[in-house]
C-alpha positions as CSV (number, residue, x, y, z in Angstrom):
1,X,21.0,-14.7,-3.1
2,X,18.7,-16.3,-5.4
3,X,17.0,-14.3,-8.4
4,X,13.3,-14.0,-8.2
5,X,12.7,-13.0,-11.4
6,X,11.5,-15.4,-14.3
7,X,14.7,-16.3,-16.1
8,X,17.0,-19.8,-16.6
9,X,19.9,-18.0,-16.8
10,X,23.3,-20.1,-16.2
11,X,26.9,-19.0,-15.2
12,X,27.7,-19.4,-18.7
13,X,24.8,-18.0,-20.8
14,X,25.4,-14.4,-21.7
15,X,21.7,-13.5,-22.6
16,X,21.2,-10.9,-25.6
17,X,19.2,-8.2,-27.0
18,X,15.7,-8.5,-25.7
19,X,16.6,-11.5,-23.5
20,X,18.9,-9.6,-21.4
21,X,15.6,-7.3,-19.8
22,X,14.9,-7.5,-16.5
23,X,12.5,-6.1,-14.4
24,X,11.2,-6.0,-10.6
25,X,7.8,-4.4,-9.9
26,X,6.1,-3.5,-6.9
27,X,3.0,-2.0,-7.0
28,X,-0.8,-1.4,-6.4
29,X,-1.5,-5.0,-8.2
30,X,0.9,-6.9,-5.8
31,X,1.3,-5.3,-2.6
32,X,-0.5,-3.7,0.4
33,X,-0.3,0.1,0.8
34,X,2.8,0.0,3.4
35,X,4.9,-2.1,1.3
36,X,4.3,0.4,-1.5
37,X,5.5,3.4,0.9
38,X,8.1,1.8,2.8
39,X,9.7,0.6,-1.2
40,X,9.0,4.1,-2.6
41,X,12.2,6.0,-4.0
42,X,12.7,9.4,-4.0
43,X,14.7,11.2,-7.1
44,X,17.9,10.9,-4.6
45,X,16.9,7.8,-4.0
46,X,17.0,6.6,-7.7
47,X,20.1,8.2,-8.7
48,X,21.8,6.2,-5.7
49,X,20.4,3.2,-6.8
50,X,21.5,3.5,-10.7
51,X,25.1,4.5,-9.9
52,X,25.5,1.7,-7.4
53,X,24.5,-0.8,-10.5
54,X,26.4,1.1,-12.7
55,X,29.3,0.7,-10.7
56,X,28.6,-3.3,-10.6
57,X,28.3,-3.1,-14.5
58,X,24.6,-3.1,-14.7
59,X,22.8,-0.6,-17.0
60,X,19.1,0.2,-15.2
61,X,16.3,3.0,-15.3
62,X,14.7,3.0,-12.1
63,X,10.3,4.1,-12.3
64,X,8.5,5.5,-8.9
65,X,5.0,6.7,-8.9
66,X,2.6,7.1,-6.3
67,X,1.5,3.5,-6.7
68,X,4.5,1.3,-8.1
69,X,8.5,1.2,-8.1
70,X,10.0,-0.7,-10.8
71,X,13.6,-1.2,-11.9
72,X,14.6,-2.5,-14.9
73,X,17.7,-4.0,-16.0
74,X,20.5,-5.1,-18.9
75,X,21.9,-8.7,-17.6
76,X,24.5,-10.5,-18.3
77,X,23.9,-12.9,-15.9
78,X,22.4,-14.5,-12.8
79,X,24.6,-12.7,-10.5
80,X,23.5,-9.1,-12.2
81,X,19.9,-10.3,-11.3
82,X,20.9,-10.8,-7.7
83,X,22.7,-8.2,-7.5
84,X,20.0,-5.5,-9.2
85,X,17.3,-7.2,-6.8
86,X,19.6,-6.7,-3.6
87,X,19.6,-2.9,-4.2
88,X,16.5,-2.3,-4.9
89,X,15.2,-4.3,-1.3
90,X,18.0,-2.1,0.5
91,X,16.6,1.0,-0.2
92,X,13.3,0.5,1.6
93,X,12.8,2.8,4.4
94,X,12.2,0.6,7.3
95,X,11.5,-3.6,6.5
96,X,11.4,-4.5,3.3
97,X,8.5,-5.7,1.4
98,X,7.9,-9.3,1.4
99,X,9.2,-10.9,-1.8
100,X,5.6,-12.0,-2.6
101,X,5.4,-8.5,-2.9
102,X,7.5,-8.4,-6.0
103,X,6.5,-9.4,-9.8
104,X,9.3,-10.4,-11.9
105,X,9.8,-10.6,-15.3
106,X,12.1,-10.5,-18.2
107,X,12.6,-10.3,-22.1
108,X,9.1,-10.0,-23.9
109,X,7.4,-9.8,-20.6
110,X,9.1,-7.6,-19.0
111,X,9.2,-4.9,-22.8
112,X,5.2,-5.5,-22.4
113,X,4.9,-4.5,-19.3
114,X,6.6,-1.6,-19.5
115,X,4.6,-0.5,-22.7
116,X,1.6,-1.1,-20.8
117,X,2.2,1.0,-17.7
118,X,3.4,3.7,-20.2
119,X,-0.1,3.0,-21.8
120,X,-1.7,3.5,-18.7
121,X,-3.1,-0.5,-18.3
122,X,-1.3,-0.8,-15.3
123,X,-2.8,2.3,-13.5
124,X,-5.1,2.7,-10.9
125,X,-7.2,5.3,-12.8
126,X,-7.1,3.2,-16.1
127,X,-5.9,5.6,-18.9
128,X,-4.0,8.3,-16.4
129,X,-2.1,10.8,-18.5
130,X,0.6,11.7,-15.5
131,X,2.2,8.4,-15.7
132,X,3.7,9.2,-19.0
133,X,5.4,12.1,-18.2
134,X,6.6,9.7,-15.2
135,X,7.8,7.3,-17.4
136,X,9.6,10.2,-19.5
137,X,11.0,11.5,-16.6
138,X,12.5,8.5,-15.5
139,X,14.8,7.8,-18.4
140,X,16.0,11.9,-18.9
141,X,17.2,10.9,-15.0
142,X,18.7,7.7,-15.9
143,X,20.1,9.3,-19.5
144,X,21.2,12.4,-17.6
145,X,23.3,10.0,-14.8
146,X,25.1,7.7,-17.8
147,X,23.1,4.6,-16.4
148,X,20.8,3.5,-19.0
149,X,22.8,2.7,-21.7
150,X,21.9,2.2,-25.4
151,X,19.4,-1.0,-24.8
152,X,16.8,0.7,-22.2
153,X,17.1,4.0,-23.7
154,X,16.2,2.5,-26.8
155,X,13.0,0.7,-24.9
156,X,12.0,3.1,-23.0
157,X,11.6,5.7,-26.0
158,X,9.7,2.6,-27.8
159,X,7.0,2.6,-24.6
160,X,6.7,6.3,-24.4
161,X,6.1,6.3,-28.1
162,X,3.3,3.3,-27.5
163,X,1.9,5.4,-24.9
164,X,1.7,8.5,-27.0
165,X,-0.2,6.7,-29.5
166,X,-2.8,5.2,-27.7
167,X,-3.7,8.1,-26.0
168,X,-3.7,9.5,-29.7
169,X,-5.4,6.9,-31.8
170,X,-7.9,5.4,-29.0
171,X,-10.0,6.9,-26.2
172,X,-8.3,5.9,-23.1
173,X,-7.8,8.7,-21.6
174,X,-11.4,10.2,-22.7
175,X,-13.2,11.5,-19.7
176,X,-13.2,12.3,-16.1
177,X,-12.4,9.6,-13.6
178,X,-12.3,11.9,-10.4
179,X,-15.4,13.5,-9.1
180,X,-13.5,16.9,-8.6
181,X,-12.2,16.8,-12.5
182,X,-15.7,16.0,-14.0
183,X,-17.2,18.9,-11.9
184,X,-14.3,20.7,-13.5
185,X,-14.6,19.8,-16.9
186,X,-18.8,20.0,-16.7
187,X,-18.0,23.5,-15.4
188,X,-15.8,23.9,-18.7
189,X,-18.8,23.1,-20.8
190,X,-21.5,25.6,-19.1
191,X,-18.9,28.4,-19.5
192,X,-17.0,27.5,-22.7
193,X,-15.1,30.4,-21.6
194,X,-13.6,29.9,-18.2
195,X,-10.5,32.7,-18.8
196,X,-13.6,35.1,-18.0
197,X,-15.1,33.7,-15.1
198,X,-14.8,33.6,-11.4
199,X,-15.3,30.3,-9.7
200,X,-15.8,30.4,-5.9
201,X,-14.6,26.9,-4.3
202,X,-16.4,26.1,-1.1
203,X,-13.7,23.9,1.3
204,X,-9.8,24.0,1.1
205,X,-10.1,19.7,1.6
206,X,-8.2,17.0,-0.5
207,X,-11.4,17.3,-3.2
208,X,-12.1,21.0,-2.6
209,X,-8.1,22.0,-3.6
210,X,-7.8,19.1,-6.2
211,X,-11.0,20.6,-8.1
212,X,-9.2,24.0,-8.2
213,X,-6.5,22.8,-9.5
214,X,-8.5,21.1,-12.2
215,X,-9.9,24.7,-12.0
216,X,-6.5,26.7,-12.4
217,X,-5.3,24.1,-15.4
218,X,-8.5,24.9,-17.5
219,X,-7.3,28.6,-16.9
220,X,-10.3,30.1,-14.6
221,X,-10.1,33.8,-14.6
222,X,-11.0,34.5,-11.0
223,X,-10.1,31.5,-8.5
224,X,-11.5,32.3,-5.0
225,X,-10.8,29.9,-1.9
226,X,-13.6,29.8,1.0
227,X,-13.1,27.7,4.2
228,X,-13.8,27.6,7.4
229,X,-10.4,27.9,8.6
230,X,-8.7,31.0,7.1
231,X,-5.6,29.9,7.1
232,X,-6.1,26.9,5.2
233,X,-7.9,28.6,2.6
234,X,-4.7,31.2,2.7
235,X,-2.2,28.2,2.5
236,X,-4.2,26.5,-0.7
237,X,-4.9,30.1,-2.7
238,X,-1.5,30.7,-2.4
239,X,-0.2,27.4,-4.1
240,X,-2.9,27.7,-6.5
241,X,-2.3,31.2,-7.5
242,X,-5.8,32.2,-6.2
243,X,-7.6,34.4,-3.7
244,X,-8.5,33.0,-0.2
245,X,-11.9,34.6,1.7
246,X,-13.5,33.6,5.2
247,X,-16.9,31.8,5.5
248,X,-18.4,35.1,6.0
249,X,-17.8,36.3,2.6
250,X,-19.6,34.1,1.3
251,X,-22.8,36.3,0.4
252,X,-20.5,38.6,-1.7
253,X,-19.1,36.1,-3.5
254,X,-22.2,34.3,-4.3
255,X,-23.6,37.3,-5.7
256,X,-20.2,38.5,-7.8
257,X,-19.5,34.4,-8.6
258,X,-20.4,32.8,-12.0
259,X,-20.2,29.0,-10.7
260,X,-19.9,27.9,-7.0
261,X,-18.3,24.5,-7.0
262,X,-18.8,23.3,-2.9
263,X,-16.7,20.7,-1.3
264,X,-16.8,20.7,2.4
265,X,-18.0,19.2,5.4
266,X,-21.1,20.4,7.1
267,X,-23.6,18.6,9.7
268,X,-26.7,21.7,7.4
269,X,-26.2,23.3,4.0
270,X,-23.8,26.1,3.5
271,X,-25.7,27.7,0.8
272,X,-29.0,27.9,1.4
273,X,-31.8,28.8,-0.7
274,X,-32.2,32.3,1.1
275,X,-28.8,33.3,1.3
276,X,-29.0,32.3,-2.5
277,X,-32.3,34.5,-2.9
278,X,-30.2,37.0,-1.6
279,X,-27.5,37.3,-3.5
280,X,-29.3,36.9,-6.9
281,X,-31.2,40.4,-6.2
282,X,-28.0,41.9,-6.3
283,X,-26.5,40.8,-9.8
284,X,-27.3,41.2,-12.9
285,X,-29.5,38.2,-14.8
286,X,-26.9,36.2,-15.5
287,X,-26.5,32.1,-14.9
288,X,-24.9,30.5,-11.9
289,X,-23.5,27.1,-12.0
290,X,-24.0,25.3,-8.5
291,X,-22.1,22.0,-7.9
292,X,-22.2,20.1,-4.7
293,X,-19.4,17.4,-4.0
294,X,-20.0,17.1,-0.6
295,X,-21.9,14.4,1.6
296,X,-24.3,15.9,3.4
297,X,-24.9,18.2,0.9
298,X,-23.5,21.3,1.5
299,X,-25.9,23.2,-1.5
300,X,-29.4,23.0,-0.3
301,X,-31.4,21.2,-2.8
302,X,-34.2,24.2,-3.5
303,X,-31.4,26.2,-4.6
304,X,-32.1,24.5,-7.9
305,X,-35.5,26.1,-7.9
306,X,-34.1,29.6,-8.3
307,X,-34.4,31.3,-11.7
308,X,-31.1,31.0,-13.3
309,X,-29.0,28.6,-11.0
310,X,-28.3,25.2,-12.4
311,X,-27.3,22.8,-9.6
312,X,-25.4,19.3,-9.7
313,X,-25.1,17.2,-7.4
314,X,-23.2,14.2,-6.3
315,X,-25.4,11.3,-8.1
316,X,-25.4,13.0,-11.5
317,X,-21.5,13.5,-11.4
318,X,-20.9,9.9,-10.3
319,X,-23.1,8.8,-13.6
320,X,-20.5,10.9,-15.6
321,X,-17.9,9.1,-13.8
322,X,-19.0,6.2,-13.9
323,X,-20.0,6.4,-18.2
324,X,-16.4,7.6,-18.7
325,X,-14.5,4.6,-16.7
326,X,-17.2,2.2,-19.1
327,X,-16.1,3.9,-22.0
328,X,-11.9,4.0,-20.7
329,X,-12.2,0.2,-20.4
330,X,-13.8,-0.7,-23.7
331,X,-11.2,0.7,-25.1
332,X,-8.4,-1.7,-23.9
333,X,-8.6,-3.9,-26.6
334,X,-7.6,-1.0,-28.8
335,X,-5.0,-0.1,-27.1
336,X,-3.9,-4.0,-26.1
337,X,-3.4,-4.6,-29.9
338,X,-1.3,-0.9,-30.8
339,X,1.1,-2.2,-28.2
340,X,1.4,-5.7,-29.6
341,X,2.2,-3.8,-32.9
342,X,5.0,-1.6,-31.5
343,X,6.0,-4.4,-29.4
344,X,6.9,-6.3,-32.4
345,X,8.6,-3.7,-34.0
346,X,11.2,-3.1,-31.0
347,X,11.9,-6.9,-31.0
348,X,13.1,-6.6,-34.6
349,X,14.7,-3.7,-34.3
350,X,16.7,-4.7,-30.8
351,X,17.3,-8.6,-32.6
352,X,18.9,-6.2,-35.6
353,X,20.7,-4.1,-33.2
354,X,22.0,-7.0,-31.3
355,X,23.6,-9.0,-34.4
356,X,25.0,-5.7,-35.7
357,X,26.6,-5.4,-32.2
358,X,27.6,-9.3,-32.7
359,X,29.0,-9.0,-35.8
360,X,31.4,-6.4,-34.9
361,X,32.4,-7.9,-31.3
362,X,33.1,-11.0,-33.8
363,X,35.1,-9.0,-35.9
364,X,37.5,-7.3,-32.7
């Protein structure tokens, strides 16, 4: 099989240090949605993967996230590249992905792109914090089977320690991308105290459990689920660590609540202005935080216009979003250049590592 990935090696160039990287990368960048599932690797998946190019000789640290798998490699030659490429295509689940699907690269280019995903550059949601803990996770697997060895451990410590500086030293990962986490973290700001508050969430959905968990991370006191279906909301407080209630609750809740976050599907508002009315009579003066994330709206508007309530909507939240994905993306140059720096101080130190490593080969 012929290699795919940008190199000239020859049957009789042994490449080394830096020169011997390879990588393969699949991802949101290069390939539709199906190719990305059918290429995806599970943590059994990996191991598999990384013992069967051990056992060929090849040292590798296999990466899968939601949107990108990526192996990388130590070569010694053209037949390790064909051989690392060949496993990775037979682990897809179904037909594998065409190879216009792949992006290789090697050496320099393949060190940079590895500091950059660690970075957060390569993500979806420019500046994502998960993917370094994915990246971290990846190489305790690979160290923890024996498959790395001394090269990629070495690299990929380099690109987590890029990563951890630039989400240090710049603001790349300043600010709410999601609509659910800047509700959250607005929420955090009205009540600078959200240990001692009880936040009702309106929907058990994709956005109405991914808000509580935004919720349950800033460490709300009181997490209530309400949804139409009771089991749902049953199914989502329990993995959440939360209380579940039916639709009919809602009065009490409104009235004992001190934010109402709403995410959920409804043809008329679930909270209207009288049931709102309502509730307030019977709580003490106190302020309640009303955010809508749902289309229709499932807050009626006039809500706003009750003494005490602040209400957000939809528009003002995607102007938070969309401030904080303009700030995210100025800062790439920032973060462009501390990876340029830490880049050139891995090629030194992996040029020094790989004379020492000469020198006493030479001296065997």
């Amino acid at each position: 099989m012929t290699s795919s990935v940008d190199t000239t090696l020859s049957g009789t160039h042994r490449p080394r240090g830096l020169d011997a990287l390879r990588l393969l990368t699949i991802s949101h960048r290069t390939a539709p949605l199906a190719d990305l599932e059918s290429i995806a690797l599970s943590r059994e998946a990996r191991a598999a993967l990384q013992r069967d190019l051990w056992r060929s000789g090849i040292e590798s640290v296999a990466l899968s996230t939601c949107n990108r798998t990526e192996l990388y490699w130590r070569s010694s030659s053209a037949q390790d590249d064909a051989r690392a490429e060949s496993a990775l295509l037979a682990t897809a689940s179904g037909p594998a992905p065409a190879r216009a699907s792949f992006a290789g690269r090697s050496g320099a280019a393949a060190a940079a792109h590895l500091f950059r995903v660690a970075s957060g550059l390569e993500s979806l949601v420019v500046g994502e914090a998960e993917v370094l803990g994915q990246v971290r996770e990846s190489l305790e697997a690979a160290e923890a089977l024996g498959c790395a060895g001394f090269f990629l451990e070495g690299l990929f410590r380099a690109a987590l320690r890029a990563g951890g500086r630039a989400r240090i030293e710049t603001r790349i990962g300043v600010g709410a991308l999601s609509l659910a986490s800047a509700a959250v973290q607005l929420l955090a700001r009205v009540h600078q105290d959200l240990s001692s508050s009880t936040v009702v969430v309106i929907g058990a959905g994709t956005t109405g459990v991914k808000a509580a968990r935004h919720l349950r991370a800033e460490g709300v006191g009181r997490l209530v689920l309400i949804n139409r279906t009771w089991e749902r909301a049953r199914e989502a407080a329990a993995e959440l660590a939360g209380e579940a209630a039916p639709l009919l609750d809602l009065p009490r809740w409104l009235a004992d609540a001190d934010a109402v976050l709403a995410a959920a599907q409804a043809e008329a508002p679930i909270v209207t202005a009288e049931a709102l009315r309502d509730a307030l009579a019977q709580r003490p003066q106190r302020p309640l935080a009303l955010i809508d994330l749902s289309l229709p709206r499932a807050i009626d508007p006039a809500c706003a216009e009750l003494p005490a309530v602040v209400l957000h909507d939809l528009s003002g939240l995607e102007q938070v979003v969309a401030h904080n994905r303009a700030r995210r993306e100025r800062e790439i140059p920032r973060v462009e250049a501390l990876i340029e720096r830490e880049l050139r101080i891995f090629e030194t130190q992996a040029r020094e590592s790989a004379l020492r490593r000469r020198i006493v080969n030479d001296a065997r």
